[in-house]
N, C-alpha and C positions, 0 to 999 in steps of 0.2 A: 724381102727385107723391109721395101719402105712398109709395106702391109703390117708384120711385126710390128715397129715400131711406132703405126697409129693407133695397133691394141693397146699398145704398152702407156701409150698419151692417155689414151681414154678409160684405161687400169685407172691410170691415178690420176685421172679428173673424175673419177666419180667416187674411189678412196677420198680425194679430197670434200669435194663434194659432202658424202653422208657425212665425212668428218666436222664441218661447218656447221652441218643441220643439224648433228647430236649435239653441239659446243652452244646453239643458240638454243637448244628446246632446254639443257640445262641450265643455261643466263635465265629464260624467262620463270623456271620451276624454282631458281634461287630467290628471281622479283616477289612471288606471290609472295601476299600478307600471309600471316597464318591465322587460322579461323579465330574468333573473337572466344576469350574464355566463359567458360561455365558461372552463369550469375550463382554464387551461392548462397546456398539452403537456409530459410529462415529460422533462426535459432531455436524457437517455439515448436513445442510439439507438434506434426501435423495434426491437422483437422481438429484444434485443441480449442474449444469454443470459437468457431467460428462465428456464430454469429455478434461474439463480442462480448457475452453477458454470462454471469454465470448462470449453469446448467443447474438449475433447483429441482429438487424431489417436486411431485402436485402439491397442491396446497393443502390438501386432505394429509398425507404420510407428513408433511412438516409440523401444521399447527399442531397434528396431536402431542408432539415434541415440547412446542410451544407452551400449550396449555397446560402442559401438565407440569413444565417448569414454573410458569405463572401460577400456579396453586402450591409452590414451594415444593415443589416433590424431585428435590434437586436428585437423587440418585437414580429415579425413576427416567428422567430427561437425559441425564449421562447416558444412562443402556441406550433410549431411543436414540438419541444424537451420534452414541458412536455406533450405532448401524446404517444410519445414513450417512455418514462418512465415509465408511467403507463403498457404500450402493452407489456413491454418488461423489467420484473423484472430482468432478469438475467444479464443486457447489463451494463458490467459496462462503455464500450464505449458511448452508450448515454446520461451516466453520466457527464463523463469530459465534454463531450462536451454543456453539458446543465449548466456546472456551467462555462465554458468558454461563454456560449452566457449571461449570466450575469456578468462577470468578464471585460468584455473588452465592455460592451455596454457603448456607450460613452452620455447616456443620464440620467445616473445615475452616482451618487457622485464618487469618487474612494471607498470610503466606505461603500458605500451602494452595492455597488457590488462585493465587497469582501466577508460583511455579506451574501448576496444572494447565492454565490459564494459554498464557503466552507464546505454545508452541503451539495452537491452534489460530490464535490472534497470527503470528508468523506463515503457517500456510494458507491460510485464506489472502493474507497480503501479497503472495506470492503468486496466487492464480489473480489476484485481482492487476498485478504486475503484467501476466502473461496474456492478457487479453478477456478472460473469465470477469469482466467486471458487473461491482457491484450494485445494487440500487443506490442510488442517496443518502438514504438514511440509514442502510444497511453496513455504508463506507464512513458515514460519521460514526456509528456506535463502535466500529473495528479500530481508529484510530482512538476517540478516547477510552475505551475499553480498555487498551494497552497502556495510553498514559494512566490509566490507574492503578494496572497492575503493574509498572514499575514506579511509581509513589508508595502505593504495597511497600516495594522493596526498598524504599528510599534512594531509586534509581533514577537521580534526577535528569542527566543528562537526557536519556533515552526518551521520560516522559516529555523532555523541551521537545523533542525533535518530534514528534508526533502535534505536540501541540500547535509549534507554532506553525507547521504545515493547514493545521485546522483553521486558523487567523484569516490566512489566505483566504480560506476556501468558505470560511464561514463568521463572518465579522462580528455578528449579531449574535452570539451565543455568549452569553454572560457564563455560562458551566466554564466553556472552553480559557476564558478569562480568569476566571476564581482558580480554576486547575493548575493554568501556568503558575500565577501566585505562588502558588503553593510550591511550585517545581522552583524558580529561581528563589524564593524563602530557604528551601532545603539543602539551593545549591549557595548560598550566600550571597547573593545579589540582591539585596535590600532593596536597591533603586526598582528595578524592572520588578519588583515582587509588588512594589507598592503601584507603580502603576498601571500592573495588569488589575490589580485589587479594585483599583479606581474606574476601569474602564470597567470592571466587571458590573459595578455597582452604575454607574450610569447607562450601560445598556439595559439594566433592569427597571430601572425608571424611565427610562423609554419605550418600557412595554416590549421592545424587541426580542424576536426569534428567531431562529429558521422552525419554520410552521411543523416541521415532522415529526419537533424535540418531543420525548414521552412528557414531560413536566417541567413545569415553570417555576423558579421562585423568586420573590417579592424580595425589596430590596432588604425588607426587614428580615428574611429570610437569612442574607447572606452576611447581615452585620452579625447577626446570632451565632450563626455558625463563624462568623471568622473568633469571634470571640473566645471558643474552645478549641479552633484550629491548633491541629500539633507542630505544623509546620511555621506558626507565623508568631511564635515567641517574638523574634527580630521585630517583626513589622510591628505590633503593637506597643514596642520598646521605642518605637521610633514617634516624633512630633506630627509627621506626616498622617500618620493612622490616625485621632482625631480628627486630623483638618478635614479627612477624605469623608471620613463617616457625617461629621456636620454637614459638608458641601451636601449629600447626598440625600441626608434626610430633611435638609430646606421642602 
């Protein structure tokens, strides 16, 4: 009897028992952390210019593109361009340059070649966005490229916003300065139209550029052309536009 009844103790001291050791291996399995989450995926395509620059055709398959656009053979340069476009997804380089050999072909409207224009100017800005960036000089002609081709359109806003990105980035460009001009003239902001006018014309008397610019011009340059400027009816309407132009040619 007593025998039984030290089985029966030691039944349930060891029911008890495992009962305690399942109760704490579950306490500690509730304590754990749970593992730390998954860092997520970089937006950008993988392996999408890695090295950070855009991926260019050799310089041998471009220039021919080039060349043959610089000899005015604007349809000629379209075929080349839109097959390296296609050869060559990552190049935001043969982008501007394909919405330049539509921009400046002089056998299409101003219009028509800005619309043509502008969605190449737009994906080259895109991979220049996503890591594919440009050279220098190749990221100034894409931005004002576009602000010309929305003055084209009389699309002032769009060309501000390119421009005054440019200010930034590039101080010393009297172009970038005469263009804005032109872009708040259009949008009616007489003030800012004349004083980009004015800084355009004294960085030209400064001789200043950024070194890469294809061309230069003289301050007499830009009084001449403002003078038939379409956009600056206002500004020449106004007292300021002598004063700037005196100031400038002291």
């Amino acid at each position: 009897m007593l025998c039984d009844q030290s089985r029966r103790r030691l039944s349930v001291s060891v029911v008890v028992g495992l009962a305690l050791t399942l109760a704490a291996l579950l306490a500690c399995k509730k304590k754990t952390p749970p593992p730390p989450a998954p860092t997520p995926a970089s937006s950008a395509p993988a392996g999408r210019c890695a090295s950070g620059r855009s991926i260019d055709p050799p310089h041998a398959e471009l220039n021919e593109a080039v060349a043959v656009m610089k000899a005015k053979e604007y349809a000629k340069a379209q075929q080349l361009l839109d097959a390296l476009v296609k050869k060559y997804p990552d190049s935001a380089t043969v982008r501007v340059w394909r919405g330049d050999a539509a921009l400046f072909d002089e056998k299409k409207t101003e219009l028509a070649g800005a619309d043509e224009a502008l969605p190449f100017y737009g994906d080259a800005e895109k991979l220049h966005d996503l890591g594919c960036k440009l050279a220098e000089m190749e990221h100034y002609y894409l931005l004002f490229d576009s602000a010309l081709a929305h003055l084209r359109k009389d699309e002032a806003k769009p060309a501000l916003h390119h421009l005054e990105a440019m200010k930034q980035q590039w101080p010393d460009s009297a172009d970038v300065f005469y263009n804005s001009a032109r872009a708040y003239c259009l949008d009616g902001n007489v003030d800012k139209c004349a004083a980009d006018f004015e800084q355009a014309l004294a960085i030209a008397k400064a001789l200043r550029r950024p070194k890469f610019l294809r061309s230069h011009h003289s301050v007499d340059d830009w009084i001449r052309r403002s003078r038939k400027q379409s956009e600056f009816p206002p500004l020449r309407k106004d007292p300021r536009y002598a004063k700037i132009i005196a100031q400038a040619s002291r």
